[in-house]
C-alpha positions, 0 to 999 in steps of 0.5 A: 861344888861338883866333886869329881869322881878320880879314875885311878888306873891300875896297872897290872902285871899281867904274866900269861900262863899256860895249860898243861900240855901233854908229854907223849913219850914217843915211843917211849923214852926212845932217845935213850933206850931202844924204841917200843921196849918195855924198858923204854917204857919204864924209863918213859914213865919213870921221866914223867910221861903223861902218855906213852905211844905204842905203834901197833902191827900184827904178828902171823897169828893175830897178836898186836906187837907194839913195833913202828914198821911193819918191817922187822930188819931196821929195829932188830937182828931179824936177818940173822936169826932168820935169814930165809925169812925175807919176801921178794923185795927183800925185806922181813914183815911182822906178819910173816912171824908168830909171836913166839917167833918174834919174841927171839928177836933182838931189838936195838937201836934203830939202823939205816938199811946199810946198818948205821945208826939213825941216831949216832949218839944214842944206845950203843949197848948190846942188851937183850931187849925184846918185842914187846906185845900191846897187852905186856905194854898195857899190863905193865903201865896200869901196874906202874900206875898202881904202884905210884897212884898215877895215871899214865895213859896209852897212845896207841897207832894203828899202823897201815891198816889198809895195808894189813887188810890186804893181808887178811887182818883187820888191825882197828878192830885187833885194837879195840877188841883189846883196849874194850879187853881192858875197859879203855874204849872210853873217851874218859879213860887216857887213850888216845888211838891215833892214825894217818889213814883218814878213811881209818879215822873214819871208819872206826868212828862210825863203822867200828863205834871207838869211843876212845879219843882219836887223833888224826896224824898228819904226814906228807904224801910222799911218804905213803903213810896212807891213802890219804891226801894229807894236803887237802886235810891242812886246808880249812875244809879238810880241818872241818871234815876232821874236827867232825870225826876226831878230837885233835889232830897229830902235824909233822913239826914242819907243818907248825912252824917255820923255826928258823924264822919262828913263824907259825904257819897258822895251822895249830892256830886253825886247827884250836878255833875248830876246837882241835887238840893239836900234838905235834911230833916229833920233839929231838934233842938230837935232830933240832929244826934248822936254826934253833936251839933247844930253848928256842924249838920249845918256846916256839911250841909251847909260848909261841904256838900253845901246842896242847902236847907233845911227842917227844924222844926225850920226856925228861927234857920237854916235862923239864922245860915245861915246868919253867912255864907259869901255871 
């Protein structure tokens, strides 16, 4: 007598689990404290931040201060500590101040040109906080790092570099100059040195030899971030030319995603198939995509899309979500 083998089917449970995506501290733990302070980064670090950005300018005598406009007048009190001090079109440029200068400065809560705040319900103190330069952010996060055995890294923006040219400064190599100051020109230290300018990307990959992670941030074109046509960049050739230069890229939340339908609009799904990081900004508690809740905009980012990081004014709540996630 045949005796048949019995197949059993086992079903299993199958739980899916997750990578460890990163926080990006956008500047800082800006939801709570004034942005690209050292205060703020401290409050970052302490929330649990895996990185911390830092938007780079550069003052008159070549310093990089750690400040996400080249304008001074909508973070700070610059209008009336030096109220002669503006250009023809009215506004206050780092560029135009010596550190010293700048570090007599107040910084507050970001305002609108009228003097309202961005974010109504956020910092309302009156304390004085400072300008912060690259190198005090630098220092004080491989001290903190020390202190606590951790290993926090550095995300760094070149801001405007064309812009900054035209000025007479060359702010990419301002910044390499320092992370190699520092021995963090290194694709396995935590630095990641982001830029909107394409051409920027480019050029310190191959004229000014990075070696440091470089991200290509995605913007919309009406912004004049750079001269980059960023719609061409979201197409699967513009995809391709940057996965030959940089290790992932950096998508406004809306180029994502559709939250209010929670549908993805296939671009984190691209961008991993070409072997891109992909770290979205920016995550607010405060200023949700239409439609979602808070639980929702981060089940889309990290269940729905497996976003790899994320920048976020709130670090605190994004590394509180994510370690509900399985492992």
């Amino acid at each position: 007598m045949v005796k048949w083998i019995v197949v059993i089917f086992v079903f299993l449970s199958v739980t899916t689990s997750y990578a460890n995506p990163l926080v990006i501290a956008h500047r800082g733990a800006s939801g709570y404290l004034p942005e690209h302070t050292l205060e703020a980064v401290t409050l970052a670090y302490a929330q649990g931040a895996d990185y911390i950005e830092q938007d780079l300018v550069v003052s008159k005598d070549h310093k990089l201060i750690v400040l996400h406009d080249i304008h001074l007048e909508t973070v700070t009190n610059v209008e009336q500590v030096y109220p002669d001090r503006r250009r023809h079109d009215g506004r206050y440029y780092a560029i135009d101040f010596s550190l010293i200068e700048l570090k007599k400065l107040t910084v507050h809560e970001r305002q609108t040109p009228s003097g309202k705040m961005v974010y109504s319900q956020r910092y309302r103190g009156t304390a004085d906080f400072k300008i912060s330069t690259f190198s005090e952010q630098i220092e004080l996060i491989q001290q903190l790092n020390k202190q606590f055995g951790k290993n926090v890294g550095l995300y760094p923006e070149i801001k405007a570099p064309a812009w900054h040219r035209s000025q007479g400064v060359d702010i990419s190599q301002l910044v390499l100059n320092t992370l190699r100051k520092h021995k963090l020109d290194d694709p396995k230290q935590a630095v990641y040195i982001q830029c909107f300018d394409f051409a920027e990307t480019k050029r310190l990959k191959y004229q000014l030899g990075a070696k440091a992670k470089l991200i290509q941030l995605i913007g919309e074109n009406e912004w004049n971030e750079a001269p980059t046509d960023f719609s061409k960049l979201v197409t699967p050739e513009g995809l391709k030319a940057i996965a030959e230069v940089a290790h992932g890229i950096g998508p406004w939340l809306p180029h994502i995603a559709n939250f209010s339908e929670g549908e993805s609009t296939g671009l984190v799904e691209q961008a991993h198939a070409l072997g891109l990081t992909v770290h979205p900004y920016t995550f607010r508690q405060d200023a949700l995509p239409a439609g979602v809740n808070l639980t929702q905009t981060q089940k889309i980012l990290f269940e729905q899309l497996q976003v790899d990081g994320l920048f976020s004014d709130f670090p605190d709540t994004t590394k509180t979500f994510l370690n509900t996630l399985p492992k």
